[in-house]
N, C-alpha and C positions, 0 to 999 in steps of 0.2 A: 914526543907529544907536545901540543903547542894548545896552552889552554889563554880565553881571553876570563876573567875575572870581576864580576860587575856586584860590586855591596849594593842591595837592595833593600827598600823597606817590604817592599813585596813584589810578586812575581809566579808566574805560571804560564804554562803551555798548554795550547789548546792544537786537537787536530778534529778534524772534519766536525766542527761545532762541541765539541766534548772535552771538560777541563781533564788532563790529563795527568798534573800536577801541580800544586797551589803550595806556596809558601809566604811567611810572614818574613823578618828580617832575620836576613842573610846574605847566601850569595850566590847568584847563579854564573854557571860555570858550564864556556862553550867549550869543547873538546874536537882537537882536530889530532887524527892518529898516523904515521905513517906505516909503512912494512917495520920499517927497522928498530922501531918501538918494542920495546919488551918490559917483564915484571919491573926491571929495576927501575925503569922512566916510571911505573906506577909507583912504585915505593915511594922513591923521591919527590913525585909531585904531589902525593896525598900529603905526605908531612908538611911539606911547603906551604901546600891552601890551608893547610889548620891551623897550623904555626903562625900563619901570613898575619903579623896586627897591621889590622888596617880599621877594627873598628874602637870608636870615641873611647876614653876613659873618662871620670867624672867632671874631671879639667878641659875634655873636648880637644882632647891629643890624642891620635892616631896610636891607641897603646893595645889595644887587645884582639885577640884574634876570635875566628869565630868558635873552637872550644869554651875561651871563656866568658862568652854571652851568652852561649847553649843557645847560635843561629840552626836557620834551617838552613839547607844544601839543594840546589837543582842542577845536572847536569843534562847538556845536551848534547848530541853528537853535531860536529861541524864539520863536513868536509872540507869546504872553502876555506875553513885558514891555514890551508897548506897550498891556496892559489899562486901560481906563478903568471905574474903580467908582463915579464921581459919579451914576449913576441907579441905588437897585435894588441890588438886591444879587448879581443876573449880572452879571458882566464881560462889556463889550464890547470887542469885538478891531476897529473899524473902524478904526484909524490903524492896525494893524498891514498893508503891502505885501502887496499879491495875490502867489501862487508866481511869475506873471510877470515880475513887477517883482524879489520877494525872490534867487529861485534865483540868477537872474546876479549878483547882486551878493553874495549870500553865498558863491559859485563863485570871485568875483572875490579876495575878500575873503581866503578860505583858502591862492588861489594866491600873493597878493602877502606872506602870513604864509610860507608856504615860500621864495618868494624870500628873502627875510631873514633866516630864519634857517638856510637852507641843511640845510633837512630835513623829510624829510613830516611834514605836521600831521594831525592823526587825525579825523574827523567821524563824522557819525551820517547818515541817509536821510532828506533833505526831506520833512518829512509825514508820517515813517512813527511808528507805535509805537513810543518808544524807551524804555527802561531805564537811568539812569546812573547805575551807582557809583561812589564818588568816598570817598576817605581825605583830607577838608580837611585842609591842613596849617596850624595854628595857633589857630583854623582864622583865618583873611585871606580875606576877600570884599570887593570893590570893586564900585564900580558907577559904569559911566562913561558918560554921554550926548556923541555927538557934536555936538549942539543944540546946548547949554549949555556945551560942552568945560571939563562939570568929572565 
């Protein structure tokens, strides 16, 4: 699983004119899955994004995560960031997880993010056309492969 990670003051996804999910400060979270992904790449990367301090503490030092500012959570499925540009200059999306393999696991993924933090997480429609605006806050982008677990 390869998530990119973006702290926002706010943020929401819209498809075919219809807000789909709306959050205040947090963090939205792109999600790209492969085949080879399984629970443990979810385990692993839930704790991570919760754990993760990346927001202010009262000093305005990068000390607290988002458990302890009780943020909101939006995640969305990305297949492109498992694009390969090494041929050419179309991106191939082959290592990116057919919907069969993806769905459950990005379904899984979302549920064990609410278990945690004991509150709904906000998503977008597998596949669909979506729209996401987003007020980066700092702006702070991560980008974290469960592969490599960096």
């Amino acid at each position: 699983m390869r998530t990119v990670i973006q702290r926002v003051a706010k943020a929401r996804v819209t498809v075919e004119g219809k807000v789909i999910s709306s959050i205040g400060q947090g963090v939205l979270l792109l999600l790209g899955i492969v085949a080879e992904d399984s629970e443990e790449d979810i385990d692993w990367l839930v704790k991570k994004v919760l754990n993760l301090r990346i927001f202010n503490d009262e000093a305005g030092v990068m000390n607290k995560s988002i458990l302890d500012i009780g943020g909101e959570i939006i995640v969305v499925s990305q297949f492109t960031l498992h694009a390969s540009t090494k041929k050419g200059n179309r991106p191939s999306y082959i290592k990116a997880a057919k919907p069969e393999t993806a769905i459950p696991l990005y379904e899984k993924f979302v549920h064990k993010l609410e278990l945690e933090i004991g509150k709904k997480v906000g998503t977008g429609i597998f596949g669909a056309d979506m729209k996401v605006d987003l007020l980066n806050d700092g702006p702070v982008t991560i980008i974290i492969d469960t592969k490599n677990k960096e």
